[in-house]
KEMIBA-42973 format. One line per 3 residues: number of its first residue (from 1); for each residue x, y, z of C-alpha. Coordinates in steps of 0.5 Angstrom, whole numbers, plus 500, padded with zeros to 3 digits. Each point is the difference from the previous one (the first is absolute). Layout:
<rs>
NUM) X Y Z ~ ... $
</rs>
This chain:
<rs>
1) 531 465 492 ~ 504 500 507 ~ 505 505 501 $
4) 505 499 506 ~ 506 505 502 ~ 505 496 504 $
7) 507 500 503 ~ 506 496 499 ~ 506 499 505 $
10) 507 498 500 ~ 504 502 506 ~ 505 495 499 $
13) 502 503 493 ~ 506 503 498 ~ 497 508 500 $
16) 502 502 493 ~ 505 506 498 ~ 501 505 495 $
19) 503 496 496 ~ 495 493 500 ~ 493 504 501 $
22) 500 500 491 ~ 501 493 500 ~ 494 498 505 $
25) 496 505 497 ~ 501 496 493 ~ 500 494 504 $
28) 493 501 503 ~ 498 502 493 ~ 502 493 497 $
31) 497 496 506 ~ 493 504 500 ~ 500 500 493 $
34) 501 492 500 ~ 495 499 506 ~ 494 504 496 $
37) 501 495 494 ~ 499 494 505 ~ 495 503 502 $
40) 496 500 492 ~ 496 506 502 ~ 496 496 506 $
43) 505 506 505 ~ 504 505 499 ~ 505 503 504 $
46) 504 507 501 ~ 506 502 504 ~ 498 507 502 $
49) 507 502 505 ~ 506 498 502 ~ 501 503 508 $
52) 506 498 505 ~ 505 499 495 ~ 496 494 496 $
55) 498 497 508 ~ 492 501 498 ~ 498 500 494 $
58) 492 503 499 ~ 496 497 495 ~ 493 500 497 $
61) 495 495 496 ~ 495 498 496 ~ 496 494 501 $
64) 495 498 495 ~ 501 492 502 ~ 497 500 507 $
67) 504 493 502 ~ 507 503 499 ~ 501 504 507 $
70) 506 505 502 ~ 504 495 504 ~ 501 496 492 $
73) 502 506 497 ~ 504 501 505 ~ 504 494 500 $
76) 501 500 492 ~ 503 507 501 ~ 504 497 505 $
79) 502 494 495 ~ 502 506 494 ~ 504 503 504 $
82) 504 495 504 ~ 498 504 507 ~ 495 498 506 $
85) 496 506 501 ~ 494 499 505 ~ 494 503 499 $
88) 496 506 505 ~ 496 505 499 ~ 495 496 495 $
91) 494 505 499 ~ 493 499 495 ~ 500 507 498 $
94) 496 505 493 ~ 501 499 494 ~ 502 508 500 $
97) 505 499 505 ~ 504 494 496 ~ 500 504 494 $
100) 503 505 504 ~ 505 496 503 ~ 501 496 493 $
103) 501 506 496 ~ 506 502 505 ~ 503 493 499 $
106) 501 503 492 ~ 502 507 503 ~ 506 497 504 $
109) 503 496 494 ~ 498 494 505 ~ 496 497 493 $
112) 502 499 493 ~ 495 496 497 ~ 494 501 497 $
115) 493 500 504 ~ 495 495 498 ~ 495 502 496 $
118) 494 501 505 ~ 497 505 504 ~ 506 504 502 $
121) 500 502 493 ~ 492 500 498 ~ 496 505 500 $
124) 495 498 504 ~ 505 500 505 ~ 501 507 499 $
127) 492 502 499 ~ 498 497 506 ~ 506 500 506 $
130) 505 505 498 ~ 493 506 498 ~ 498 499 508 $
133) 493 496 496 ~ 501 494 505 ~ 502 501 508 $
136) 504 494 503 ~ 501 499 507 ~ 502 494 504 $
139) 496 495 506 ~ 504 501 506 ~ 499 493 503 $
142) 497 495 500 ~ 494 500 505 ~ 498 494 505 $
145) 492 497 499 ~ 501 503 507 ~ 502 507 499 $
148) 495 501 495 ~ 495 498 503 ~ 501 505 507 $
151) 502 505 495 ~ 492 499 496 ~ 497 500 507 $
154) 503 506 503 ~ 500 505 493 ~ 496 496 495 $
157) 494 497 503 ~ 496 506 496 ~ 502 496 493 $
160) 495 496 498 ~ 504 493 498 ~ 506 501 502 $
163) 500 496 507 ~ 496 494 496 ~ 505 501 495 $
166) 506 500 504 ~ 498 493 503 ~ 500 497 494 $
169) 507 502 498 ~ 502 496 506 ~ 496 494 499 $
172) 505 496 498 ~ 508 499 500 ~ 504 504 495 $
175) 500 497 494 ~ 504 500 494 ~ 498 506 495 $
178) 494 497 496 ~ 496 506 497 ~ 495 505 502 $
181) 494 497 503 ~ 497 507 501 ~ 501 507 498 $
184) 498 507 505 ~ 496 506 500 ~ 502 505 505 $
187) 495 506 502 ~ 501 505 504 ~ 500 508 500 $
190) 506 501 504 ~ 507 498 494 ~ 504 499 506 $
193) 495 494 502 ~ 500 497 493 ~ 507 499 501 $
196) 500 498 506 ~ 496 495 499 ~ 503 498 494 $
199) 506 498 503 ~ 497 497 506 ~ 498 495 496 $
202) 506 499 495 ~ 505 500 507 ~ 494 493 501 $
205) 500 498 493 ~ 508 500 499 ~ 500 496 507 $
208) 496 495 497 ~ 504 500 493 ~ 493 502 496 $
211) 505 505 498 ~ 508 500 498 ~ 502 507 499 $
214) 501 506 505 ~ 498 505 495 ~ 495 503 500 $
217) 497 504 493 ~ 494 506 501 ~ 498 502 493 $
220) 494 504 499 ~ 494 498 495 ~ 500 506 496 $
223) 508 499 499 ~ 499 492 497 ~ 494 503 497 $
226) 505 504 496 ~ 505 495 497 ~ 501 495 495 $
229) 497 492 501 ~ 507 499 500 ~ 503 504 504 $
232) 495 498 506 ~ 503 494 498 ~ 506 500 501 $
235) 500 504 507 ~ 495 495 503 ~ 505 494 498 $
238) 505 504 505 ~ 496 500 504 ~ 498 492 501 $
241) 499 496 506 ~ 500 507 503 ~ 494 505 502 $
244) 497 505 495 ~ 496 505 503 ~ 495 505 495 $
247) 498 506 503 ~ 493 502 497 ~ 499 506 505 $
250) 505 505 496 ~ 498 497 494 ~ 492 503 502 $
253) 504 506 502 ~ 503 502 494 ~ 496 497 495 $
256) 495 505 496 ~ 495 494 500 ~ 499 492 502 $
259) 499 498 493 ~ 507 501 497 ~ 502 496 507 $
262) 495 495 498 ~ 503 499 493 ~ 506 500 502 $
265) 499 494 505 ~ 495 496 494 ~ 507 499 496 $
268) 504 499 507 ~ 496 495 503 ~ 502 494 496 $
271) 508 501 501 ~ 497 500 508 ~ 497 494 499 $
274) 506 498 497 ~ 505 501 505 ~ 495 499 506 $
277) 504 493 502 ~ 507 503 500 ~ 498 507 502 $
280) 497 503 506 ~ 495 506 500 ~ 497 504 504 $
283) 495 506 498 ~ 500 505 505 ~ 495 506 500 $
286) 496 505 505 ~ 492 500 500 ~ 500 504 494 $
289) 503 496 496 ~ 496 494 501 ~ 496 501 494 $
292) 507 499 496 ~ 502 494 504 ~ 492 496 499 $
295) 501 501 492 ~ 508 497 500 ~ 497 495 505 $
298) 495 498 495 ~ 505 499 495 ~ 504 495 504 $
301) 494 496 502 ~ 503 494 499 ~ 506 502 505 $
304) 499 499 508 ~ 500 507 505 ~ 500 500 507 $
307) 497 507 501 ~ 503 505 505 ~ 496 505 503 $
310) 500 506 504 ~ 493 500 504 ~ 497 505 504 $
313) 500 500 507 ~ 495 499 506 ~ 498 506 505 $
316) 504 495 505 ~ 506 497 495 ~ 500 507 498 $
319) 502 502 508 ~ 505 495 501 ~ 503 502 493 $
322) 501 506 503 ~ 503 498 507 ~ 505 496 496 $
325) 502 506 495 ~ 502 503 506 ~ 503 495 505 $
328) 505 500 494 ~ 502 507 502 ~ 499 499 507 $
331) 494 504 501 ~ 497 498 507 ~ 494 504 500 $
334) 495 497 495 ~ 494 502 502 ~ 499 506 496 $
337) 502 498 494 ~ 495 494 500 ~ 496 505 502 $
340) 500 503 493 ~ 497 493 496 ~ 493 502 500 $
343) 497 497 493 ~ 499 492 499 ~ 505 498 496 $
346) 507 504 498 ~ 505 498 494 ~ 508 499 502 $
349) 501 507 496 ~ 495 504 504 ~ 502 496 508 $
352) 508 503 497 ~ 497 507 498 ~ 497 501 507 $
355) 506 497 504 ~ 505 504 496 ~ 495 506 502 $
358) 499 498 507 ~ 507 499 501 ~ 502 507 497 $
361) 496 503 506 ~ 503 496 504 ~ 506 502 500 $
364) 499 507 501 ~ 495 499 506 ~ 503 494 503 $
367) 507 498 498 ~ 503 508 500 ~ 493 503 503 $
370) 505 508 499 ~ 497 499 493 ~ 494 499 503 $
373) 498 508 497 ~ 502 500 493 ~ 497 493 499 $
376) 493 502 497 ~ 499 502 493 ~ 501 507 498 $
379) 493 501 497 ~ 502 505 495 ~ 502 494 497 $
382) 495 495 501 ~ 497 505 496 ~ 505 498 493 $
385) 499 494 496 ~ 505 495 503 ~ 504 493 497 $
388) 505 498 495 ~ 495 499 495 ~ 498 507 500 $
391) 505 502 499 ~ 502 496 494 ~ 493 502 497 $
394) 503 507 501 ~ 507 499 496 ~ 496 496 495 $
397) 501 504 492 ~ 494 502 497 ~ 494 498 504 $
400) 499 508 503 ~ 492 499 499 ~ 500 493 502 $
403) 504 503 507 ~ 494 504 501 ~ 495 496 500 $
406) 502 495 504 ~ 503 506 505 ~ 493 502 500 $
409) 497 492 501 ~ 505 499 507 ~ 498 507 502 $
412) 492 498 500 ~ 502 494 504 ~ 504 503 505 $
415) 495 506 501 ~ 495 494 501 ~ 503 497 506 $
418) 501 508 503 ~ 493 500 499 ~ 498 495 504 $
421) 505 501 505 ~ 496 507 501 ~ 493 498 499 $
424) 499 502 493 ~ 496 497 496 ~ 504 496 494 $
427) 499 500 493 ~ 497 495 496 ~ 505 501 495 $
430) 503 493 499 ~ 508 499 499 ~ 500 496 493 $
433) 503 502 494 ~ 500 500 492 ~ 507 499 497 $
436) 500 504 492 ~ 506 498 497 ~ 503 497 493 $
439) 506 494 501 ~ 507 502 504 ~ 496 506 505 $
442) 501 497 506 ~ 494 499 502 ~ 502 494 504 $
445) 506 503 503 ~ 495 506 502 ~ 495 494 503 $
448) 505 498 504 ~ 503 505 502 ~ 493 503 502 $
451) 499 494 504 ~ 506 501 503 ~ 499 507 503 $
454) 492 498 501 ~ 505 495 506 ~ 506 505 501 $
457) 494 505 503 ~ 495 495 504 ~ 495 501 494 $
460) 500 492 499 ~ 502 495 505 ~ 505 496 494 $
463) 502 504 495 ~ 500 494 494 ~ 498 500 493 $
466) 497 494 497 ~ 499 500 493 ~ 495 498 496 $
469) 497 499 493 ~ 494 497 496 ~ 503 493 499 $
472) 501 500 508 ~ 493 501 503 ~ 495 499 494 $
475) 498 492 500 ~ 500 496 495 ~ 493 496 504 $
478) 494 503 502 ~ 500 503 508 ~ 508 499 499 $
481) 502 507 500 ~ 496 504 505 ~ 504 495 505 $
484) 507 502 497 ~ 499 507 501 ~ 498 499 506 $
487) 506 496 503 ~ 505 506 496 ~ 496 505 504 $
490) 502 495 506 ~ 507 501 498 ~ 500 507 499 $
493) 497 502 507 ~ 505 504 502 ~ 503 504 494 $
496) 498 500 493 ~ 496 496 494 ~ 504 502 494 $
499) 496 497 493 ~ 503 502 494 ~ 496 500 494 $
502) 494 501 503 ~ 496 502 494 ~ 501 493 498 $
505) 494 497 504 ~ 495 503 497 ~ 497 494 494 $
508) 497 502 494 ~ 494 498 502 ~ 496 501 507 $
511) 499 494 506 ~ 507 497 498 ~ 505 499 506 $
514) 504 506 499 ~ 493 504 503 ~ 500 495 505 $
517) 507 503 501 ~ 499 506 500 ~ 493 500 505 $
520) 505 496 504 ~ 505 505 501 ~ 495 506 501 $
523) 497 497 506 ~ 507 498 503 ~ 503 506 498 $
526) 493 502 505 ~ 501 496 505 ~ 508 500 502 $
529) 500 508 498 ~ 504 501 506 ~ 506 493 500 $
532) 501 500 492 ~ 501 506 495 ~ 499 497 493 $
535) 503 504 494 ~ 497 498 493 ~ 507 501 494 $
538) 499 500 493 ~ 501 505 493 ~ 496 506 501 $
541) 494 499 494 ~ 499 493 502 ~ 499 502 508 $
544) 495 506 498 ~ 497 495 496 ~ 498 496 506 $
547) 499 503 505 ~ 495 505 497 ~ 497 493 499 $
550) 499 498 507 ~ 498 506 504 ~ 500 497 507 $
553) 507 498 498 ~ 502 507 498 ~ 496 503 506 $
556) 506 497 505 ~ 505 503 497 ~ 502 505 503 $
559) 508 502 497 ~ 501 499 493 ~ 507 501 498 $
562) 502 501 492 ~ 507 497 499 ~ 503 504 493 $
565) 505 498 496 ~ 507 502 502 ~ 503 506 496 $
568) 507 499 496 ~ 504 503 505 ~ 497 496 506 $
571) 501 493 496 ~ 507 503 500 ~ 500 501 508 $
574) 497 493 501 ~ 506 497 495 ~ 506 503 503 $
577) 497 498 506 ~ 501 494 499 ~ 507 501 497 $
580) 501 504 507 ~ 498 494 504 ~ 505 496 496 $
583) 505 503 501 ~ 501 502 493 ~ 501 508 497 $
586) 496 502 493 ~ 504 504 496 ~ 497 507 497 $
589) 499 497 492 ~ 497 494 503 ~ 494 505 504 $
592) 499 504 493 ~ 498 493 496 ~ 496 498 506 $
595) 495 506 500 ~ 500 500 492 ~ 498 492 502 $
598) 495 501 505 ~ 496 505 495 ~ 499 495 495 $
601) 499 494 505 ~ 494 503 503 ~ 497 501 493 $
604) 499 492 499 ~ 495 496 502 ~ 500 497 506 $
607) 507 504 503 ~ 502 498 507 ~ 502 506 504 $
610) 504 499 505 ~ 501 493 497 ~ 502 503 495 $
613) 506 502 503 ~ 501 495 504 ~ 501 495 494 $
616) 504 506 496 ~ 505 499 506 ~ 501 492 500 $
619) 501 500 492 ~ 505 505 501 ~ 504 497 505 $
622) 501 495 495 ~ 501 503 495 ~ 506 503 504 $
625) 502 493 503 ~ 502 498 492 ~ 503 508 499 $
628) 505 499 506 ~ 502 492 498 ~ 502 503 494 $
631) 504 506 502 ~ 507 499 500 ~ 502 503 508 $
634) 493 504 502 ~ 501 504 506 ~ 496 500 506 $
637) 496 505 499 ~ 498 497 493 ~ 497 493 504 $
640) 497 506 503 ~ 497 504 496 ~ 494 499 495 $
643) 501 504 493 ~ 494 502 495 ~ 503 494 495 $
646) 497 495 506 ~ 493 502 499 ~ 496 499 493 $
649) 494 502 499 ~ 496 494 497 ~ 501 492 500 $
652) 497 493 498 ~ 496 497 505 ~ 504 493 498 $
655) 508 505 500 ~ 498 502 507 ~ 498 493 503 $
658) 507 498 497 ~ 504 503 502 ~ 497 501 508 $
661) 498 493 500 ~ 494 502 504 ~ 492 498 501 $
664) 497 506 495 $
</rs>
């Protein structure tokens, strides 16, 4: 749908008085009412003020029919009320702006009539838009074949495809909108980067009519994942002609494993397929996540993807990389930044690392060299673990063994590159890890976050995690798996392999592919010790099992980290976490229930820990939704607080799916 904010203005009209501003009010409700029936649901108008005494009036629309156009709205306005206003300010805006401006229409007495029944007034409206579960921006501009093309070669020429691709938008002269004869997939580390890139080739896209709509809508996977058929649905329809972006990276980051992502997009595949025709995708992702982006590219096979991606740049293309970066911050001289590239190869990520870095120095030294003295680092604190993800590690509940561990593993390894660095003799002792823990432990956020500060120190050159379990690296062929491995060590060089489940490669019987798995990853994890931490994740029993049935597996851990099960009291802490960081309060009655739940949760098979916790709180914000709808005048602090009655200890799988709407 389209929606556009514009301005009408009469300068020759008599400026209403006192006497007269109700008869206008009145009269713009009439005519507005009359032109909304002509219009049978195809648009629908709202006049949202009235500035200068009736000489301008602002107003909004809604256009479901893409033939009708402002300028006739206009002119059947004109037509109802007998006047000659001429239209300015015409301007495709976001669905959260109309509705906005639409509801203030209705605040100033300035709409008597009845919204037609639609999204204003769905819930997919609300859920989707309104909760922040969609952001929306608009394409500034339309951008020239011309422009596109100088802009890909001065500052995308490292995006694979994207040159190509901007050529064959241009091939031919803009037609009329036919349909999406391609759809996008965007990869790069940097988020900014996607989004620039995203909109360079919408600004191409909407120049040559492929598309209609200026909006455009980013939803994250594990979001859609988490709503009815219907609902996509229906927020796809609004987005027809338009540009739908899905984000996999959060989806990767947020997510506890890629299966429930990959059921998830088995049941929306076929809607995708649907909607392919009038809605353009694009899927957006890092390196990371590219696991996630093959599996939803197998799902879609029978759709066209042009595949944008980030490559890793030459020693020289790396250099000249680094004198634009500076040109672009009048740094004249370049020769000891390009210094800095030694390697053969460098990612976009680590050249802006290095440049932010060397910037850094160069502004104390050269720019305001009387800072010159305080610009080398205090080694005192050289010697603490640094980064925002430890710091993360550390404010994290219930984890104090876990923290201990995984101190005690980025210790070793920095103590390593002291060693070195003093003509001591390193340890053979190997930086790979095994996870024990039970469902909702954090175990793959620890992964991350251990990734991260492995980076945030120097330790590993990525700081990545790419994820993993048996279905990803076991084959179904005869010498297939030993390749597959292979290439995910390939994509984990730099950070960390991450394979959940682990104990799941060993077969019953011995010889088969889970063997030719393990054997494999033995000799990689031997082979790329220096470039790639693996941490191998799944229940406490079932990883002792298996590790104690392969020695030479066993043999390169060397940090085992026990994950236990969360307290009553700090489930509570991870609960009313969530209601803080919704804004919302918990009442003293609420907290009391919640321990007596948590104490007999965690005596049912399978209990989900901090999972728990999490599915607690979304069940009790429903619950409270209905309670609020059904008070006769709540207070705000009622909207904001959260009481015992909210929460209830056990429910039906089916009651729970009902109600949410979401994919259990």
């Amino acid at each position: 749908m389209l929606y556009y904010t514009f301005t009408l203005v009469n300068e020759q009209r008599e400026m209403l008085t006192k006497n007269d501003d109700d008869e206008f009010t009145s009269a713009i409700n009439s005519a507005i009412g009359e032109v909304n029936n002509k219009m049978k649901g195809k648009a629908f108008a709202l006049i949202c003020s009235v500035a200068q005494k009736g000489r301008r009036l602002r107003a909004v629309a809604e256009i479901l029919d893409y033939s009708i156009t402002v300028d006739k709205i206009t002119s059947m306005i004109n037509e109802e009320l007998n006047e000659n206003y001429r239209l300015v300010n015409v301007n495709e805006t976001t669905l959260v702006r109309f509705n906005t401006l639409a509801s203030s229409a209705f605040d100033r007495d300035l709409a008597h009539f009845k919204l037609p029944e639609g999204l204003l007034d769905s819930d997919d409206y609300s859920y989707v838009i309104r909760r922040g579960n969609a952001r929306e921006s608009l394409i500034e501009k339309k951008m020239t074949g011309k422009t596109a093309r100088k802009k890909t070669t001065e500052l995308w020429h490292h995006i694979e495809g994207l040159k190509e691709e901007i050529e064959r938008i241009f091939q031919r002269k803009a037609l009329p909108y036919k349909g999406n004869p391609v759809h996008y997939a965007i990869e790069a580390d940097s988020n900014s980067d996607r989004v620039e890139i995203r909109n360079l080739l919408a600004s191409c896209l909407l120049e040559q009519n492929r598309i209609e709509l200026k909006r455009i809508t980013e939803i994250n996977l594990d979001t859609i994942s988490s709503l009815s058929e219907d609902r996509v649905s229906s927020f796809m329809e609004l987005e027809r002609h338009g540009i739908v972006v899905i984000s996999l990276y959060e989806s990767c980051e947020s997510s506890d494993s890629l299966t429930d992502l990959h059921q998830a997009m088995d049941e929306l595949a076929a809607l995708i397929k649907k909607k392919k025709r009038d809605v353009l995708f694009i899927f957006e992702f890092s390196k990371s996540s590219e696991p996630t982006w093959k599996y939803i590219r197998s799902m879609l096979a029978e759709m066209n993807f042009i595949e944008l991606k980030e490559k890793n740049l030459s020693n020289e293309e790396s250099r000249d990389y680094l004198a634009r970066l500076a040109a672009l911050d009048n740094v004249k001289d370049r020769y000891t930044l390009q210094n800095l590239i030694e390697d053969s190869s460098y990612s976009i990520s680590d050249l802006k690392a290095i440049y932010s870095s060397w910037y850094d120095r160069h502004l104390c030294t050269d720019v305001y060299p009387a800072y010159s003295a305080i610009s080398l680092c205090d080694t005192e604190v050289m010697k603490q673990t640094k980064g925002n993800a430890y710091q993360k590690l550390e404010s994290m509940i219930g984890l104090e063994e876990v923290r201990s561990v995984i101190t005690s593993a980025i210790d070793y390894a920095r103590v390593q590159t002291l060693y070195e660095k003093s003509g001591v003799s390193c340890s053979e002792m190997t930086r790979h890890m095994v996870f024990y823990g039970n469902p909702g432990t954090a175990k793959t956020t620890c992964a991350r976050l251990y990734a991260s500060i492995m980076k945030d120190n120097g330790l590993l050159k990525k700081g990545h995690l790419v994820e993993v379990g048996r279905k990803d690296i076991v084959s179904k062929y005869l010498g297939g798996t030993a390749p597959l491995i292979k290439e995910y060590f390939e994509k984990a060089d730099g950070g960390v392999l991450f394979i959940d489940e682990a104990y799941s490669l060993v077969d019953e019987k011995k010889g088969l592919y889970g063997d030719e798995a393990i054997n494999t990853i033995v000799q990689e994890m031997e082979n790329r010790r220096d470039s790639v931490v693996v941490i191998l994740a799944g229940y406490p029993e079932e990883m002792k099992s298996f590790l104690s049935r392969n020695p030479g597996l066993r043999s390169r851990i060397s940090f085992h980290v026990h994950f236990r099960d969360y307290t009553d009291y700090e489930l509570l802490e991870i609960l009313k976490l969530f209601i803080k960081e919704s804004g919302m309060n918990l009442d003293q009655d609420a907290e009391n229930k919640l321990l007596k739940i948590f104490d007999n949760a965690k005596r049912e098979k399978d209990f989900g820990n901090g999972r728990f916790s999490r599915n607690l709180f979304e069940r009790a914000r429903l619950r409270q939704a209905s309670r609020i709808l059904h008070s006769e005048s709540p207070s705000a602090e009622d909207i904001k607080t959260l009481i015992a009655d909210d929460f209830t200890e056990t429910e039906k799988r089916e009651e729970i799916k009902h109600q949410i709407g979401f994919a259990l």
